[in-house]
C-alpha positions as YAML, in Angstrom:
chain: A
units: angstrom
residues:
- id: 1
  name: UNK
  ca: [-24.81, 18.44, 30.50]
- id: 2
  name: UNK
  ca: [-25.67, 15.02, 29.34]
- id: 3
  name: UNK
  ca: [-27.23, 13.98, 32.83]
- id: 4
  name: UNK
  ca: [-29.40, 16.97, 32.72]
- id: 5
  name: UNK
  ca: [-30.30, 15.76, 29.25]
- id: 6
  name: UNK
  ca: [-31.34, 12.26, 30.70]
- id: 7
  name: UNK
  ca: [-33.11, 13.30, 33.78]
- id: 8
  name: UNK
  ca: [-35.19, 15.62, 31.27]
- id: 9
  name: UNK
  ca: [-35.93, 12.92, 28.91]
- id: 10
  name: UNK
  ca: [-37.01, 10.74, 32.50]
- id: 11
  name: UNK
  ca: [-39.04, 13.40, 33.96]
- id: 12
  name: UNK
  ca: [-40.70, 13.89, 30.33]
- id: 13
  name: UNK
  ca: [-41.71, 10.24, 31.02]
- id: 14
  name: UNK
  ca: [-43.16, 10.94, 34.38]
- id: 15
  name: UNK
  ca: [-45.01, 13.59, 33.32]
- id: 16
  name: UNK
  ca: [-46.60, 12.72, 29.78]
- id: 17
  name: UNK
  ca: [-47.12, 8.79, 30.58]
- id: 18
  name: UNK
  ca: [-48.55, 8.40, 33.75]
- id: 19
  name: UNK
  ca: [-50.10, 4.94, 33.33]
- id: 20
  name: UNK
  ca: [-46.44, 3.82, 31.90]
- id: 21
  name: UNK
  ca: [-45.16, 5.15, 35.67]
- id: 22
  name: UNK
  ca: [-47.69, 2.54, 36.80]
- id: 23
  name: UNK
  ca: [-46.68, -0.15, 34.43]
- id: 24
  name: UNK
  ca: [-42.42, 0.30, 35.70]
- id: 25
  name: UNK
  ca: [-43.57, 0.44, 39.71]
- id: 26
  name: UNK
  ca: [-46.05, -2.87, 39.70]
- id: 27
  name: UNK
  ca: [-43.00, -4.78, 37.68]
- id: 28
  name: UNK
  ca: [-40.38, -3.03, 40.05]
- id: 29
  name: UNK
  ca: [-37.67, -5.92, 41.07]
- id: 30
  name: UNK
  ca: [-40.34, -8.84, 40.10]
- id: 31
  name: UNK
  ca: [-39.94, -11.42, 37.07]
- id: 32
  name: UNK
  ca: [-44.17, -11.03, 35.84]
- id: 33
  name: UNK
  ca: [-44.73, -13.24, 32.66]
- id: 34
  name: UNK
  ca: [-46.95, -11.21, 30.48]
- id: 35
  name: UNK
  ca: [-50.36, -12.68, 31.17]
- id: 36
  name: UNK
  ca: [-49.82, -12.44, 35.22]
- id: 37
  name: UNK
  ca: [-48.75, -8.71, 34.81]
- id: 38
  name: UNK
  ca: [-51.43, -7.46, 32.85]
- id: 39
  name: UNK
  ca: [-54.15, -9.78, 35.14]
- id: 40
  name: UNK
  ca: [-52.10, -7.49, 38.42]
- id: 41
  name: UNK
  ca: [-52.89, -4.07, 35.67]
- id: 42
  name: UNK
  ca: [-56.53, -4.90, 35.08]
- id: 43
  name: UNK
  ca: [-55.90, -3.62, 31.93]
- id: 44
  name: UNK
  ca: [-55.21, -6.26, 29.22]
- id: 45
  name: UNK
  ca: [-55.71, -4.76, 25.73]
- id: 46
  name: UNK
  ca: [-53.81, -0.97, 26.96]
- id: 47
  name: UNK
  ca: [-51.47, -3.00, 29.00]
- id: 48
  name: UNK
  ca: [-50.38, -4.73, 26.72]
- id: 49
  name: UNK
  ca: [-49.74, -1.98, 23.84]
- id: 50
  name: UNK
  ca: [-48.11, -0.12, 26.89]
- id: 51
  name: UNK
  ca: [-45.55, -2.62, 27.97]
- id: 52
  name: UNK
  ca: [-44.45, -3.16, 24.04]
- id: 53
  name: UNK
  ca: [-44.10, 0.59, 24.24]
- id: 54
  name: UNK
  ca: [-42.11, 0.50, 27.54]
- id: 55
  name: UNK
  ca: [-39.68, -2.15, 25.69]
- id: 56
  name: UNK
  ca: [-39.57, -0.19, 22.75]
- id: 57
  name: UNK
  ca: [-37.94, 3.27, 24.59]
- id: 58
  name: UNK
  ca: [-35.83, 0.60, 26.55]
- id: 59
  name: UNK
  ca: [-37.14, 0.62, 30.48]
- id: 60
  name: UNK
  ca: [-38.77, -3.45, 30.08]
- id: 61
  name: UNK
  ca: [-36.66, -6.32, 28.80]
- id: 62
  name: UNK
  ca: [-38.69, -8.91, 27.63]
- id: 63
  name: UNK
  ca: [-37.30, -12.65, 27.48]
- id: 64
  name: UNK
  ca: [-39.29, -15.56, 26.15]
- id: 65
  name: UNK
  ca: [-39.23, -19.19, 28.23]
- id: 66
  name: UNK
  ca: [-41.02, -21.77, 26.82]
- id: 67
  name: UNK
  ca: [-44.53, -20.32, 25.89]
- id: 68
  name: UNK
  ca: [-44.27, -17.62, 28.00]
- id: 69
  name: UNK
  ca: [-42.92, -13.80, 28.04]
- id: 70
  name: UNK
  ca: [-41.54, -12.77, 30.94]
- id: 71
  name: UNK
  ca: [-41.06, -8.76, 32.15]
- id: 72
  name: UNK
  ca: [-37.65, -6.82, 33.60]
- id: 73
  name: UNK
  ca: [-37.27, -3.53, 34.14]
- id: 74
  name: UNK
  ca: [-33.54, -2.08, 32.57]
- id: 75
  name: UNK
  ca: [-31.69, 0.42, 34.64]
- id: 76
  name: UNK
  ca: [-33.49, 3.00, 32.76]
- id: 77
  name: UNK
  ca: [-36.91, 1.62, 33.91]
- id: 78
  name: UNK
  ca: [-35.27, 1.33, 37.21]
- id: 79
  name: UNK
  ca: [-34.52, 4.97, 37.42]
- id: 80
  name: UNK
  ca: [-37.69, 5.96, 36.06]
- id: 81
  name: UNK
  ca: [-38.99, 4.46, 39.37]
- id: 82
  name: UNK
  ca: [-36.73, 5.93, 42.01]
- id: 83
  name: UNK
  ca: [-37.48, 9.73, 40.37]
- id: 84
  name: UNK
  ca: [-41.27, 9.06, 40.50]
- id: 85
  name: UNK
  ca: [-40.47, 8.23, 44.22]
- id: 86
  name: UNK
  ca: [-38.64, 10.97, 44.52]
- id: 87
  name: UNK
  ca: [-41.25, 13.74, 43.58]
- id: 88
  name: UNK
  ca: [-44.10, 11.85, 44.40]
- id: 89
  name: UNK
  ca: [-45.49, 10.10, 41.65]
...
């Protein structure tokens, strides 16, 4: 019951946040500092409220070194990713 809960609440994701989707796969195993991500995104004002959103429902870990903030995905990011493979997202 409860992994049918969490694959809902992931394919919810998929569904209603598309550009999010986008955020999670151009991150995908890489270490992008902030500035460098959203430069890959094109989109620098969205982007950013997008990625604070991502860390906020726990799929980005964000770790500050030095001056700059630099961008993981979690496991749940992570499997966010493979299901969006999966159906074709």
């Amino acid at each position: 019951m409860y992994q049918r809960l969490k694959q809902a609440k992931l394919l919810k994701i998929l569904i209603e946040e598309k550009a999010l989707v986008r955020l999670l796969k151009t991150i995908d195993d890489k270490d992008y500092h902030t500035r460098e991500l959203l430069k890959k995104l094109g989109a620098y004002g969205y982007g950013h409220k997008l990625l604070l959103k991502a860390e906020k429902i726990g799929l980005v870990q964000r770790r500050t070194n030095k001056n700059k903030v630099y961008n993981t995905l979690t496991k749940k990011g992570r499997e966010i990713i493979k299901l969006a493979n999966q159906i074709g997202v």
